[in-house]
DSSP file (Angstrom, degrees, kcal/mol; ACC not computed):
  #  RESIDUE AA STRUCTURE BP1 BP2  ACC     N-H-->O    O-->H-N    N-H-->O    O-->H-N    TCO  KAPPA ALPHA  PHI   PSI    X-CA   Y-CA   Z-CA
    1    1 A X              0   0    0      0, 0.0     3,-0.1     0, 0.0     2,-0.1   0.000 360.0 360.0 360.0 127.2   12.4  -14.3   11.9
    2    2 A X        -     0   0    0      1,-0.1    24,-0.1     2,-0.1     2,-0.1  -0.293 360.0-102.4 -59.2 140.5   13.3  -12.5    8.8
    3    3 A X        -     0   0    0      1,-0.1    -1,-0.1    -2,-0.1    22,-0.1  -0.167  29.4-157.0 -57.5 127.3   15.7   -9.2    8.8
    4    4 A X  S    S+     0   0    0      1,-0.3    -1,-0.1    -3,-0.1     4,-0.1   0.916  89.1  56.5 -87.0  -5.8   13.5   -6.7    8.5
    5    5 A X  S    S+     0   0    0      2,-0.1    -1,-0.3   146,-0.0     2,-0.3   0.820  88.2  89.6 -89.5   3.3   15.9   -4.5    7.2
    6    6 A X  S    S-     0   0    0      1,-0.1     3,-0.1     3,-0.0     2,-0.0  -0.743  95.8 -89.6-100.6 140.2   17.0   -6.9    4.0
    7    7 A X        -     0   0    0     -2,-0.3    -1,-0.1    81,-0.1     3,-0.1  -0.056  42.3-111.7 -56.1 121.5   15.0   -6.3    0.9
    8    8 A X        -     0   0    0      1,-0.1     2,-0.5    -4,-0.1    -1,-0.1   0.001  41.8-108.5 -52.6-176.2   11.6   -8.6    0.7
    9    9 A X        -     0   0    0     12,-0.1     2,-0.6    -3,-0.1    -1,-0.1  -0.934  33.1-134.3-120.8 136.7   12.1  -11.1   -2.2
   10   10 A X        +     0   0    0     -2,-0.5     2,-0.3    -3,-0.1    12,-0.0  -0.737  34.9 159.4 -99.3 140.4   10.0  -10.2   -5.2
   11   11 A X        -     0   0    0     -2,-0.6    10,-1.5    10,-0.0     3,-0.1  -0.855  43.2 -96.6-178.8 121.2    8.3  -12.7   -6.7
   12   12 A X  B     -A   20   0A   0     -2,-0.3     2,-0.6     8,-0.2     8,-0.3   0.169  43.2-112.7 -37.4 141.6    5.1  -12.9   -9.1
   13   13 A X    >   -     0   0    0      6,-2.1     3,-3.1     3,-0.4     6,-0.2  -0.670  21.3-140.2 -69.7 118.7    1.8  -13.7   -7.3
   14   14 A X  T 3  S+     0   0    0     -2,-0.6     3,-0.3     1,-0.3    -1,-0.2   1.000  92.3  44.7 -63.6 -57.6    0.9  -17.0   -8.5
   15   15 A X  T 3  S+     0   0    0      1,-0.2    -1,-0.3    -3,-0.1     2,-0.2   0.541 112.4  38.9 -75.9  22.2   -2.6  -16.0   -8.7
   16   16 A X  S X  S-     0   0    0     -3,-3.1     3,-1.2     3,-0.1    -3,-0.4  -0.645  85.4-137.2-162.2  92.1   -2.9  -13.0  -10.1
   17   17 A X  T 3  S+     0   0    0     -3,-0.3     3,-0.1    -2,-0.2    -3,-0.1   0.056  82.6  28.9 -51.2 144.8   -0.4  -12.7  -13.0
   18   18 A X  T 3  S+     0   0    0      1,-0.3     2,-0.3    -5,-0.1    -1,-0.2   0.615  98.0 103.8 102.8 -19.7    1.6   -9.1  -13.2
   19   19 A X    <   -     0   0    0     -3,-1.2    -6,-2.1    -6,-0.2     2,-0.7  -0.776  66.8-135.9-119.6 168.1    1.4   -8.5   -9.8
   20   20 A X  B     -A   12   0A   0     20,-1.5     2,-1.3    -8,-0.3    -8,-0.2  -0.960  32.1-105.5-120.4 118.5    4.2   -8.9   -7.3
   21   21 A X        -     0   0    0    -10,-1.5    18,-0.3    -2,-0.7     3,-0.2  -0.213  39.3-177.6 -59.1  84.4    3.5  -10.5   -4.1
   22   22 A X        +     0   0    0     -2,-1.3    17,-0.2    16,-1.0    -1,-0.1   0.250  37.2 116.6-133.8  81.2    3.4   -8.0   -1.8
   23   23 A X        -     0   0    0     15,-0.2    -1,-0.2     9,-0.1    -2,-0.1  -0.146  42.7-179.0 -89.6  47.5    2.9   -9.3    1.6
   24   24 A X        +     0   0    0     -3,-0.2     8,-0.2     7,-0.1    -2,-0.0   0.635  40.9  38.7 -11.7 173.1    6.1   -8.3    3.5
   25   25 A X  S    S-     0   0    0    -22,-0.1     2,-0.4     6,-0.1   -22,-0.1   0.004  98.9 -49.7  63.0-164.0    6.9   -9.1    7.3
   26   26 A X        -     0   0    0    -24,-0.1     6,-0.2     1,-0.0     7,-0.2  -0.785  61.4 -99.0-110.1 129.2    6.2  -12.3    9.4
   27   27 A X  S    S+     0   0    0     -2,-0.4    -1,-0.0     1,-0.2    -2,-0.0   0.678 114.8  51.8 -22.4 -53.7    2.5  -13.9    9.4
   28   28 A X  S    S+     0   0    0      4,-0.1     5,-0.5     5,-0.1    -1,-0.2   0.991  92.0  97.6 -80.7 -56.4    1.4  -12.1   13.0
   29   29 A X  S >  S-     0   0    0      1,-0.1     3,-1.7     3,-0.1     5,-0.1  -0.121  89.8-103.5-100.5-176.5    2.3   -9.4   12.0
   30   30 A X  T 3 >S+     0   0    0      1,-0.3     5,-1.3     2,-0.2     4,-0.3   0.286 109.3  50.7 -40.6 -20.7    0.0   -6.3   10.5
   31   31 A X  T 3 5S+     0   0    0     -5,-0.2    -1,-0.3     3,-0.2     4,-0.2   0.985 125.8  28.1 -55.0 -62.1    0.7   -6.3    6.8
   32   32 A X  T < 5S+     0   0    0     -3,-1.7     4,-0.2    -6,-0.2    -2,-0.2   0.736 120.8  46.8 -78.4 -28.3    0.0   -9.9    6.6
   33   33 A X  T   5S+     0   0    0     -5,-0.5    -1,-0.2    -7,-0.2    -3,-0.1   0.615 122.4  26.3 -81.5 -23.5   -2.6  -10.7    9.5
   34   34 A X  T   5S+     0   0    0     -4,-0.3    -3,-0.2     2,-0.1    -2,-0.1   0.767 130.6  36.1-121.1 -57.4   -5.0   -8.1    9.2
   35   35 A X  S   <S-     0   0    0     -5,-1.3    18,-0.2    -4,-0.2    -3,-0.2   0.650  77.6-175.4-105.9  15.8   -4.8   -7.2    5.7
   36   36 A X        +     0   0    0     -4,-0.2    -2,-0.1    16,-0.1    -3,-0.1   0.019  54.5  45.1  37.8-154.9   -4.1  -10.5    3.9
   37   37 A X        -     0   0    0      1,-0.1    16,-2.3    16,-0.1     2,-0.3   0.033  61.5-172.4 -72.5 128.3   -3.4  -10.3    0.1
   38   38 A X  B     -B   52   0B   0     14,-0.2   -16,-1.0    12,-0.0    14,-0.2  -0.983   2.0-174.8 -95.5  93.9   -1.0   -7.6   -1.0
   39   39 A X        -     0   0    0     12,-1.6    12,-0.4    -2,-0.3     2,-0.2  -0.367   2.0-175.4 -78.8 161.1   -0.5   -7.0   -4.5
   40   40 A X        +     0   0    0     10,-0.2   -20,-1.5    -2,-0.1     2,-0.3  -0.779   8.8 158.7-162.7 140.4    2.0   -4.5   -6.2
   41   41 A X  E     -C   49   0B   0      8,-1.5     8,-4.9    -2,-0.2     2,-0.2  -0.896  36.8-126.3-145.1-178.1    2.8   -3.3   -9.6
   42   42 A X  E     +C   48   0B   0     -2,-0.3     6,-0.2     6,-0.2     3,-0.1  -0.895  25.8 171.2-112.3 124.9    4.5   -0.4  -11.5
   43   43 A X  S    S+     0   0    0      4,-2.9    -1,-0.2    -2,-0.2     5,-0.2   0.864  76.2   4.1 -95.6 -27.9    2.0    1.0  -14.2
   44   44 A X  S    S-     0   0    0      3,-2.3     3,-0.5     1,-0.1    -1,-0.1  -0.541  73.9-107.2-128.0-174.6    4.4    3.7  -14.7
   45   45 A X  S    S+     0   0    0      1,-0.2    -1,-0.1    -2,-0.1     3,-0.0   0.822 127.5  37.9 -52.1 -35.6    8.0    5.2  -13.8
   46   46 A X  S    S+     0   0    0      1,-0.1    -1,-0.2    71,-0.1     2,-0.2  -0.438 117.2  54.4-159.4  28.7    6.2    7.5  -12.1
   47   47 A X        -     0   0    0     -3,-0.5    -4,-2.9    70,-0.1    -3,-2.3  -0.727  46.6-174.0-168.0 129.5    3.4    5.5  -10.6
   48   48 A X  E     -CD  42 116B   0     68,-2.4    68,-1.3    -6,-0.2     2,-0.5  -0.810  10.8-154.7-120.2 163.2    2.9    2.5   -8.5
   49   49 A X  E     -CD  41 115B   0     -8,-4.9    -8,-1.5    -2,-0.3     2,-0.5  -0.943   4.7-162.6-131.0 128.9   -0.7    0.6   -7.5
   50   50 A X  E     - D   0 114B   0     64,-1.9    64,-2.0    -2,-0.5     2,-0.3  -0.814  17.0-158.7 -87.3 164.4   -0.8   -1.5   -4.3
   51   51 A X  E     - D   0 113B   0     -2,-0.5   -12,-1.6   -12,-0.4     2,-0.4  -0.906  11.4-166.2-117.5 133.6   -4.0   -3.9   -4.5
   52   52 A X  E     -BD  38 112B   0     60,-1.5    60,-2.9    -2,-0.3     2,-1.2  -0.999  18.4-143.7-139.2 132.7   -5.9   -5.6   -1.5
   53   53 A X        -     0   0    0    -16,-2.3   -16,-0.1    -2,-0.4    55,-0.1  -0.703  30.4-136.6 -98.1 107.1   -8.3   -8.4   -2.3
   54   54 A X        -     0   0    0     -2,-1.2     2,-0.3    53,-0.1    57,-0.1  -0.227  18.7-162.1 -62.6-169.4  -11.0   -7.4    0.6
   55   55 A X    >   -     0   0    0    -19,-0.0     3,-0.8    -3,-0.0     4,-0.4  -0.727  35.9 -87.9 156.1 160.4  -12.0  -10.3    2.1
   56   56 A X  T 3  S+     0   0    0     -2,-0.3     7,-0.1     1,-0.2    -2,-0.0   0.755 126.5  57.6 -76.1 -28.1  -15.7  -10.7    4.6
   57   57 A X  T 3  S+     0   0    0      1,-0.2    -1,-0.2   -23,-0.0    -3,-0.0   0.322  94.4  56.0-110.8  45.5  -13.6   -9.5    7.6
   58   58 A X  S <  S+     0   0    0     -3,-0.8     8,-1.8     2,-0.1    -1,-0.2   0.582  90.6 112.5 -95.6 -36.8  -12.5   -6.2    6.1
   59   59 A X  B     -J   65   0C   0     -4,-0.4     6,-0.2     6,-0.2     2,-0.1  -0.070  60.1-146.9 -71.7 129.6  -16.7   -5.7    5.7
   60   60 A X    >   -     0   0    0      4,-3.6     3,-1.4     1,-0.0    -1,-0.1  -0.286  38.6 -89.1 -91.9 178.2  -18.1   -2.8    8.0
   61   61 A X  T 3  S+     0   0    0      1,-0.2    -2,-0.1     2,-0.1    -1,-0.0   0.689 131.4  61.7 -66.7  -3.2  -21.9   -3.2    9.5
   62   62 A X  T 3  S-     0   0    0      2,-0.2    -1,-0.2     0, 0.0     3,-0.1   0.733 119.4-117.6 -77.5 -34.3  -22.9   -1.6    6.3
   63   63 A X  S <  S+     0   0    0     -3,-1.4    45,-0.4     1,-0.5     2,-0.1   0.391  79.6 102.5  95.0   6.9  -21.5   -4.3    4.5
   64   64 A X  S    S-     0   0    0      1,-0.1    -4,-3.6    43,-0.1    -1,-0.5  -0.374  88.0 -62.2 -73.2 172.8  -18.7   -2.1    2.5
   65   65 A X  B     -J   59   0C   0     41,-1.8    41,-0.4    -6,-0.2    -6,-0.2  -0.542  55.2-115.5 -67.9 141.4  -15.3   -1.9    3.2
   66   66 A X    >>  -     0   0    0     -8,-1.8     3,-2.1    -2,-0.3     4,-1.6  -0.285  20.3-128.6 -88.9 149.6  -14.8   -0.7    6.4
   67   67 A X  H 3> S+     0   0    0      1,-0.2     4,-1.7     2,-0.2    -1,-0.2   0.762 100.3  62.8 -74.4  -6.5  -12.9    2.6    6.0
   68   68 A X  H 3> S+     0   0    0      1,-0.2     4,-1.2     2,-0.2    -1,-0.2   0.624 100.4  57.4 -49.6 -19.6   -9.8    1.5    8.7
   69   69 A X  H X> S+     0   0    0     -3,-2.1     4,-1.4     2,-0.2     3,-0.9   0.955 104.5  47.7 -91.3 -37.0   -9.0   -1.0    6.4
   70   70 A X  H 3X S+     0   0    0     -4,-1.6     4,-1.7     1,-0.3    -2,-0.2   0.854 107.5  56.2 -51.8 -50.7   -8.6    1.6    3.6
   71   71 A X  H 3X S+     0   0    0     -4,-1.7     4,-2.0     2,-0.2    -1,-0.3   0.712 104.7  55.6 -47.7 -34.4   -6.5    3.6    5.8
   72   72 A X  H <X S+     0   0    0     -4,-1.2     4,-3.1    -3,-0.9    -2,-0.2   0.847 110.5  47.6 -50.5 -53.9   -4.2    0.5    6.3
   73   73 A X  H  < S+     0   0    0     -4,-1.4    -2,-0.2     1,-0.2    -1,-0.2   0.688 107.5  43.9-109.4   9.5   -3.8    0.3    3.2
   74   74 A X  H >X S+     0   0    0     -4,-1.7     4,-3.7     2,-0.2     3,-0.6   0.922 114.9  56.4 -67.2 -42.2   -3.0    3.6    1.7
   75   75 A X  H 3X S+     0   0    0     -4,-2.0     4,-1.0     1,-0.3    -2,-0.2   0.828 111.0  41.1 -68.3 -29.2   -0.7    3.9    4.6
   76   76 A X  H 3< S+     0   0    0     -4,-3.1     4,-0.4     2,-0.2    -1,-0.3   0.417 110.8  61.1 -56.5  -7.6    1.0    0.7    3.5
   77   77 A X  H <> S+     0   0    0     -3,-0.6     4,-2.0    -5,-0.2     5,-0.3   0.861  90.8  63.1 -94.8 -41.7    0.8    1.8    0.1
   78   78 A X  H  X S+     0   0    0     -4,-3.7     4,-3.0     1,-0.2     3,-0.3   0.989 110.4  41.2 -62.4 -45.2    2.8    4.9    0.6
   79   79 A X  H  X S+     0   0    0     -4,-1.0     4,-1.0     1,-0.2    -1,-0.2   0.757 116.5  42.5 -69.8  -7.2    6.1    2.5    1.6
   80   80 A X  H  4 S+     0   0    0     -4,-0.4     4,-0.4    -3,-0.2    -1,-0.2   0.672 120.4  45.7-115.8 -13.6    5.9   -0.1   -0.8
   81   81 A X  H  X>S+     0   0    0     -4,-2.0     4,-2.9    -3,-0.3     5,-0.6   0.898 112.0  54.8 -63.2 -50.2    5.1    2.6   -3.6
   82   82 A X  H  X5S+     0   0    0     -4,-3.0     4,-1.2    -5,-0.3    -2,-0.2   0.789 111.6  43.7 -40.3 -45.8    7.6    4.2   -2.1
   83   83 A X  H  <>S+     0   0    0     -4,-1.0     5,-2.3     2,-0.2     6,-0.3   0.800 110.7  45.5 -17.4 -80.8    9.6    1.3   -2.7
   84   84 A X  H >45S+     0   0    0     -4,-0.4     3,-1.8     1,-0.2    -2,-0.2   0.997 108.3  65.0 -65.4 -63.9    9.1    0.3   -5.8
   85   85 A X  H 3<5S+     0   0    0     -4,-2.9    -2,-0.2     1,-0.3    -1,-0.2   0.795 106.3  38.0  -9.4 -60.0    9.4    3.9   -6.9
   86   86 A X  T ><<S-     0   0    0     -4,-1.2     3,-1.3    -5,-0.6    -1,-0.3  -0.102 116.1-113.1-103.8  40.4   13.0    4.5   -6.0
   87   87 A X  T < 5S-     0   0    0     -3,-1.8    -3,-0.2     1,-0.2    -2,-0.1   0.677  74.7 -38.3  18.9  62.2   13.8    1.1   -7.1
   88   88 A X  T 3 <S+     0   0    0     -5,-2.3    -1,-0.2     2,-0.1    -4,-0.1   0.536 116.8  94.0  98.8  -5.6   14.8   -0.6   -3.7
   89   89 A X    <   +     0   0    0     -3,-1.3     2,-0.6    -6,-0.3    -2,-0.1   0.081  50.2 100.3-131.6  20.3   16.8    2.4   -2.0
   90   90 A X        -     0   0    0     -7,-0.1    -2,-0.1   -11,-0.1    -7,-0.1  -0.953  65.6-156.0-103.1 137.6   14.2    3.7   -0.1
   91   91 A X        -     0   0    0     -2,-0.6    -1,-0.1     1,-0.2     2,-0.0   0.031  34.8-112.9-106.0  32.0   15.1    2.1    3.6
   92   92 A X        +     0   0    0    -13,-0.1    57,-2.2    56,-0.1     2,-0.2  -0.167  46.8 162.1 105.1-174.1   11.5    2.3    5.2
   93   93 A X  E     -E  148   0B   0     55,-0.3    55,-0.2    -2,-0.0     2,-0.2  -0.920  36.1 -63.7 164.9-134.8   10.5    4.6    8.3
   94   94 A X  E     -E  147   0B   0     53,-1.1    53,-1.6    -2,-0.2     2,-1.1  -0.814  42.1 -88.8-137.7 177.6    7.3    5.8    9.6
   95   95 A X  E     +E  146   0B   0     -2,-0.2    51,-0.2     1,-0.2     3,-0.1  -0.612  30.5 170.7 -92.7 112.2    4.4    7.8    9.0
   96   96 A X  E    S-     0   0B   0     49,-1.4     2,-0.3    -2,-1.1    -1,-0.2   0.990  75.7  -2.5 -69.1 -51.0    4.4   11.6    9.8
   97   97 A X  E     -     0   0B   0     48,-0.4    48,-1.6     2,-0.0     2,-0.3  -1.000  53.6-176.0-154.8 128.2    1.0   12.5    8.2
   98   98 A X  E     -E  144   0B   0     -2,-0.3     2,-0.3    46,-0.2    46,-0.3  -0.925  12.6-169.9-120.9 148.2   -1.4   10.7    6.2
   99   99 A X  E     -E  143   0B   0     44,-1.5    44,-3.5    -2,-0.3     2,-0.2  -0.929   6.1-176.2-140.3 136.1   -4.3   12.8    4.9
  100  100 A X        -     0   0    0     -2,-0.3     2,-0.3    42,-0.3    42,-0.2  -0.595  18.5-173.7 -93.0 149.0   -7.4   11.1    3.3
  101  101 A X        -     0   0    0     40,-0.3    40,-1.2    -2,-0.2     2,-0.2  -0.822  16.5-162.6-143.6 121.5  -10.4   12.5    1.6
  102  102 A X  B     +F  140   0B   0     -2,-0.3    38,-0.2    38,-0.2     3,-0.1  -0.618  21.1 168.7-101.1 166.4  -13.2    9.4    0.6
  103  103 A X        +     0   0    0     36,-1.1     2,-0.2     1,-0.6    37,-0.2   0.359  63.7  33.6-165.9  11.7  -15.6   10.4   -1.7
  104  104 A X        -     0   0    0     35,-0.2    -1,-0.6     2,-0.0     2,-0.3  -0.887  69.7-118.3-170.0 154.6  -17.1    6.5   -2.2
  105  105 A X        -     0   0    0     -2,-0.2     2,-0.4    -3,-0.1   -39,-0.1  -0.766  34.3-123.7-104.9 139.3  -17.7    3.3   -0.5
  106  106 A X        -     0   0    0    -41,-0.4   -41,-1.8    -2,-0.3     2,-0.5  -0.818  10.9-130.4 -84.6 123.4  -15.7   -0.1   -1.8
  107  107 A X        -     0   0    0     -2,-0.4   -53,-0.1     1,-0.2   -43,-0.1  -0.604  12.8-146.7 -87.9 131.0  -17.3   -3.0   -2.8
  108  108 A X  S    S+     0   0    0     -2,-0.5     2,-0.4   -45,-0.4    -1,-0.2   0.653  95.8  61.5 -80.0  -1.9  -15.5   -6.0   -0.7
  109  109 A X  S    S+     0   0    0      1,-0.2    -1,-0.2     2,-0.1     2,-0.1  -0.023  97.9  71.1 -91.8  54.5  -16.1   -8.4   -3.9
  110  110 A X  S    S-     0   0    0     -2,-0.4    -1,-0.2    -4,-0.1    -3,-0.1  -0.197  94.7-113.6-144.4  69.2  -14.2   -6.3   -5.7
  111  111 A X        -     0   0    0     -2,-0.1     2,-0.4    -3,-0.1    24,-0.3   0.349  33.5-153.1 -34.5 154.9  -10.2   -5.8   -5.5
  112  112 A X  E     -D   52   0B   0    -60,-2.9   -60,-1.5    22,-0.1     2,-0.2  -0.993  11.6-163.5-147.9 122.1   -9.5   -2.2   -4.2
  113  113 A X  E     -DG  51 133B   0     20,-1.9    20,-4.2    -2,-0.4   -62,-0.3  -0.536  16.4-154.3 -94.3 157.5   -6.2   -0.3   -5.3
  114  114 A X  E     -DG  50 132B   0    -64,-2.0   -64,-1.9    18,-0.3    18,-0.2  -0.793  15.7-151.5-150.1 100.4   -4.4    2.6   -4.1
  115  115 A X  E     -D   49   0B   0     16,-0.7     2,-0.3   -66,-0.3   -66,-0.2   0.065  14.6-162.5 -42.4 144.3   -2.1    4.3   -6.7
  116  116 A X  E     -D   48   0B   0    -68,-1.3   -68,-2.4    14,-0.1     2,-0.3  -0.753   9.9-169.2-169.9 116.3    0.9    6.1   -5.4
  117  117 A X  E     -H  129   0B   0     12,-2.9    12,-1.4    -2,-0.3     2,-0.9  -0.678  24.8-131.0-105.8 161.4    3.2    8.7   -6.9
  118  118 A X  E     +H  128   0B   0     -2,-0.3    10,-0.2    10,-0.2     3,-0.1  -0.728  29.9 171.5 -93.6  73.5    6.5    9.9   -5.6
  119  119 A X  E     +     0   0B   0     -2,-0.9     2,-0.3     8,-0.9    -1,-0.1   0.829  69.5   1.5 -86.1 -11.8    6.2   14.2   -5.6
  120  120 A X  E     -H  127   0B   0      7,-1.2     7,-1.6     2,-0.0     2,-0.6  -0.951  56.2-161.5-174.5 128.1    9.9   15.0   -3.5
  121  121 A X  E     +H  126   0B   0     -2,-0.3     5,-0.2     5,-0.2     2,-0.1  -0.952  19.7 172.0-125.5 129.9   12.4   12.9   -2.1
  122  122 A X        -     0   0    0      3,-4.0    -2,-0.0    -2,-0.6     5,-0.0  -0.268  50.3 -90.0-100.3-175.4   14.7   14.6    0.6
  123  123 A X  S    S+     0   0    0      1,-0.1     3,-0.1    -2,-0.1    -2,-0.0   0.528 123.4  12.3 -56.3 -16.5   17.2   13.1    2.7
  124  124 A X  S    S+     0   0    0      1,-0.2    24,-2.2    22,-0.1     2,-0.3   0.330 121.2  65.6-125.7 -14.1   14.9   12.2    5.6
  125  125 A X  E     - I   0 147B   0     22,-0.2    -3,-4.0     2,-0.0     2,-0.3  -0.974  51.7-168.4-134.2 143.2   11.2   12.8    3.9
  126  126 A X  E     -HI 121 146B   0     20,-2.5    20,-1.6    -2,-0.3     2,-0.4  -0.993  13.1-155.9-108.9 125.8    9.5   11.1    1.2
  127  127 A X  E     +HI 120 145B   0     -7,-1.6    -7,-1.2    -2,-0.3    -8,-0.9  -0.724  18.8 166.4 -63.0 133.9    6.7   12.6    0.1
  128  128 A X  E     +HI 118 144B   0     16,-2.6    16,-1.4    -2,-0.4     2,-0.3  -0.974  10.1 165.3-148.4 158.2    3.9   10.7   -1.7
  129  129 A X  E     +HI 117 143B   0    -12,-1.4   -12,-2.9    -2,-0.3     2,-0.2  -0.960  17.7 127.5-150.0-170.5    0.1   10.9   -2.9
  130  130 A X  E     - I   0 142B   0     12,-1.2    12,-3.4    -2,-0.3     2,-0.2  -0.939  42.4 -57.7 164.7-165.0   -1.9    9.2   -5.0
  131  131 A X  E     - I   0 141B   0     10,-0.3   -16,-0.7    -2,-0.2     2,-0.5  -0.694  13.9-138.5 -90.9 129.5   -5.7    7.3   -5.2
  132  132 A X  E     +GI 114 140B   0      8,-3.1     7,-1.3   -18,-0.2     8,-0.5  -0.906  40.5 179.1-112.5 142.7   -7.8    4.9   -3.9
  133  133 A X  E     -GI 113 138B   0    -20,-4.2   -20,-1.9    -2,-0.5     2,-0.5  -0.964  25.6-167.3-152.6 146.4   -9.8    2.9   -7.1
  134  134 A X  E >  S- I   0 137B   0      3,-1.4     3,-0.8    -2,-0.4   -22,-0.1  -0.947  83.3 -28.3-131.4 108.9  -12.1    0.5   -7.6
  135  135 A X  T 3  S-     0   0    0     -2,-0.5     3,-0.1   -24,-0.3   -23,-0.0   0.655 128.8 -44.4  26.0  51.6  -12.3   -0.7  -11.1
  136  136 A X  T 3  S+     0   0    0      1,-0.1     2,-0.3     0, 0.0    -1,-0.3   0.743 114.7 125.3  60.5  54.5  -11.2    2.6  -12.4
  137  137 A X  E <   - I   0 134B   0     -3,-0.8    -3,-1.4    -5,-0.1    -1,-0.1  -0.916  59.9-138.1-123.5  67.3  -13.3    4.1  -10.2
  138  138 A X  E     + I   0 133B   0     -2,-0.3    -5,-0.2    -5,-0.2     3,-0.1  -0.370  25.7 171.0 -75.6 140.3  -11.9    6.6   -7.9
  139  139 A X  E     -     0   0B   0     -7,-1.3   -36,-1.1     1,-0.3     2,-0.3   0.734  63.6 -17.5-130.0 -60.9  -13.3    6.2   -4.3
  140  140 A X  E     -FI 102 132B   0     -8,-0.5    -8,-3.1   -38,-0.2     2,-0.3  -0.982  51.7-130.6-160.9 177.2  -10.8    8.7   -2.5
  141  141 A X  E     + I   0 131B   0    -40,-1.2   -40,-0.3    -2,-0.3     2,-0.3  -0.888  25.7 166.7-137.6 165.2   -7.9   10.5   -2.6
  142  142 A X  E     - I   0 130B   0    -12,-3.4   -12,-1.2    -2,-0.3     2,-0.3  -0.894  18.4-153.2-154.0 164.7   -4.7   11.0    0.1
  143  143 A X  E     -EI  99 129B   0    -44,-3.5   -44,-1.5    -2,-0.3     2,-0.3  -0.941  13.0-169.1-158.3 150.4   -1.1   12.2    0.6
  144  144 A X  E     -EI  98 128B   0    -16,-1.4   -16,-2.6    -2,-0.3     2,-0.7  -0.981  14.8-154.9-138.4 123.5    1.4   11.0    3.1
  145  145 A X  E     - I   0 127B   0    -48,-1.6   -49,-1.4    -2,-0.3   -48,-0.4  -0.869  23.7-165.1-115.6 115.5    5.0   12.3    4.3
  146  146 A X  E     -EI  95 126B   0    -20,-1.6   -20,-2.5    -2,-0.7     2,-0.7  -0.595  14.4-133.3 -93.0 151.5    6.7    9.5    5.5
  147  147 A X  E     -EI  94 125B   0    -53,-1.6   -53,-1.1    -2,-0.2   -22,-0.2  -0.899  21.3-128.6-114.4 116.7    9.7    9.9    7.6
  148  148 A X  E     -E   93   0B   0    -24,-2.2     2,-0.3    -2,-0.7   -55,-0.3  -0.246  20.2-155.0 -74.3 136.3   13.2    7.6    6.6
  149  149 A X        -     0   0    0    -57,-2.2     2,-0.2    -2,-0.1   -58,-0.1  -0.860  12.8-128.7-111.1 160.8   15.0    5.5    9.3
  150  150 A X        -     0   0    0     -2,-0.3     2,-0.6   -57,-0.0   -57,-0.0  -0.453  35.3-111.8 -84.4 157.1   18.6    4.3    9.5
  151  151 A X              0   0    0     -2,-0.2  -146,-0.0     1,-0.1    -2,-0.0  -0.865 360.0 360.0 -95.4  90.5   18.8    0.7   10.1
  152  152 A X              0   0    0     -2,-0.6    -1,-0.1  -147,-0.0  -147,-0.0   0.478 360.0 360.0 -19.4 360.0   20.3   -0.2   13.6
């Protein structure tokens, strides 16, 4: 089992040029089991986009994506923006508060990003917000204060 606290190894997505593979943890678990491919780039200094390539069992009885799976991945999207953001020195934690607002449905043939800026970094809270987009499309919009842990 990989150390969870030593820094994932970054490394280009073979399919999907640009992007940075980023499906962190061990195969059972959630990153990787449930929400299968994890993209990340930097578009900006000041902005990062996670990506999830939806897949048929992300698909609600409606036949969009179901909006838990969205939630997944904003809330994964605030730490690995976070991440990427502070270039490596933010050391993970948990989520205090996620807040969402949807305002569109996601088509599952369709990769579906969530943008993530960095507004205040403290010693214990990261603050973040950012977008959910679907081929420049905004779909909804969220903000998260995530809480930093020490590493045992």
């Amino acid at each position: 089992m990989a150390d969870a606290n030593e820094p994932a190894q970054r490394r280009e997505h073979p399919d999907y040029p640009g992007w940075i593979d980023a499906a962190f943890g061990e195969p059972e678990h959630y990153n990787r089991a449930v929400m299968g491919t994890l993209l990340i780039r930097r578009d900006s200094p000041q902005v990062a986009r996670l990506r999830m390539i939806p897949e048929e069992r992300h698909k609600n009885q409606y036949g969009v994506v179901h909006g838990g799976m969205i939630l997944g991945l904003i809330d994964i999207a605030g730490f690995a923006g976070a991440t990427e953001l502070t270039d490596g020195t933010f050391p993970g934690g948990v989520t205090i508060e996620l807040t969402n607002h949807f305002v569109g449905a996601a088509d599952p043939d369709q990769p579906l990003d969530a943008t993530v800026e960095v507004i205040r970094e403290t010693g214990k809270m990261v603050f973040v917000r950012g977008t959910v987009e679907q081929d420049g499309v905004i779909l909804g919009s969220w903000s998260s204060i995530l809480r930093k842990i020490s590493p045992r």
